[in-house]
C-alpha positions as CSV (number, residue, x, y, z in Angstrom):
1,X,115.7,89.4,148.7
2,X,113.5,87.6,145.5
3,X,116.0,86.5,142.4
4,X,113.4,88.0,140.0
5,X,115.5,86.8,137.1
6,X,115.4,83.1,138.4
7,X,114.8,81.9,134.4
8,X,117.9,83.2,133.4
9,X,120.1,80.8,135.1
10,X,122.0,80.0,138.3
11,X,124.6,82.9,138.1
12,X,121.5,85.3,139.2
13,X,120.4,83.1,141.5
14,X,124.1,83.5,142.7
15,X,124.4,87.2,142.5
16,X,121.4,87.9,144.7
17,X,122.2,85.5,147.1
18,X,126.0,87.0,147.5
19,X,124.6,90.4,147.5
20,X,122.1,89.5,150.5
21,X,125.1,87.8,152.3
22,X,127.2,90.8,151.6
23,X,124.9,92.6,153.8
24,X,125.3,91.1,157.1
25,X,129.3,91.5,156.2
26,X,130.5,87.8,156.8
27,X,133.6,86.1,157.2
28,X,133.2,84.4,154.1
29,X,130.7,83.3,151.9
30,X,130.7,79.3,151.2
31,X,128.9,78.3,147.3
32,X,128.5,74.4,147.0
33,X,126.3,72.1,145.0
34,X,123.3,70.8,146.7
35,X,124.1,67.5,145.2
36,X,126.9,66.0,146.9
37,X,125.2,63.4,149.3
38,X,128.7,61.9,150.1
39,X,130.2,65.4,151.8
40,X,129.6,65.6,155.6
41,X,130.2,68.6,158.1
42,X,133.6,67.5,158.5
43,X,134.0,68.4,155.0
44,X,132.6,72.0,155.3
45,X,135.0,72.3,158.7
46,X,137.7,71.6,157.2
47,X,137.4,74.2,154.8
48,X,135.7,76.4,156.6
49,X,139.6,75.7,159.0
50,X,141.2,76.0,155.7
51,X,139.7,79.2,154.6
52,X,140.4,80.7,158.3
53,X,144.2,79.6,158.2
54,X,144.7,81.4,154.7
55,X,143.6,84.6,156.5
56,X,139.8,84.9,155.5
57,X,140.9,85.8,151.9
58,X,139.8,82.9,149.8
59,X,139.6,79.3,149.4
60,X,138.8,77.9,145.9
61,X,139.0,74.5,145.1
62,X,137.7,73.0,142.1
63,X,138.7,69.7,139.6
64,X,138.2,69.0,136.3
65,X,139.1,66.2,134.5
66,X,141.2,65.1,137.1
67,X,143.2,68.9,136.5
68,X,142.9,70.9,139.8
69,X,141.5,74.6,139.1
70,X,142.4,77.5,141.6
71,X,141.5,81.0,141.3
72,X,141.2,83.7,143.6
73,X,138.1,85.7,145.0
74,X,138.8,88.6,146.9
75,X,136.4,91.0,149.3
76,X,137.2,93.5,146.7
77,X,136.7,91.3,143.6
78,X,132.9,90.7,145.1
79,X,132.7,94.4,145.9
80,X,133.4,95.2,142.0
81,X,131.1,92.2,140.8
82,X,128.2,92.8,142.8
């Protein structure tokens, strides 16, 4: 699958990508920054763990300004999105 809107920004870069995972029906889909040198597997594991525990429904996790952020993204949200 080609992101033929690549110049518009990394939300259609994110669509497409979520809509190509959606195919192959996963587990979850995981979105991180590529530029994070400093997280390891164990990292991914444990949230991959985390994310398993919570019963496959969602694991969001996101700071800023030292303020935690949580929201909630569901099979069916990602259905209506995509």
């Amino acid at each position: 699958m080609r992101n033929e809107d690549y110049a518009s920004g990394m939300a259609a870069s994110l669509r497409v990508g979520v809509a190509r995972a959606q195919k192959d029906r996963p587990d979850g889909i995981m979105i991180a920054l590529a530029d994070m040198p400093a997280i390891t597997d164990l990292h991914l594991n444990l949230l991959i763990d985390a994310f398993r525990k919570n019963g496959g429904s969602h694991v969001v996790r996101a700071v800023a300004n030292g303020c935690r952020i949580s929201f909630r993204i569901s099979r069916v949200t990602l259905a209506r999105a995509f």
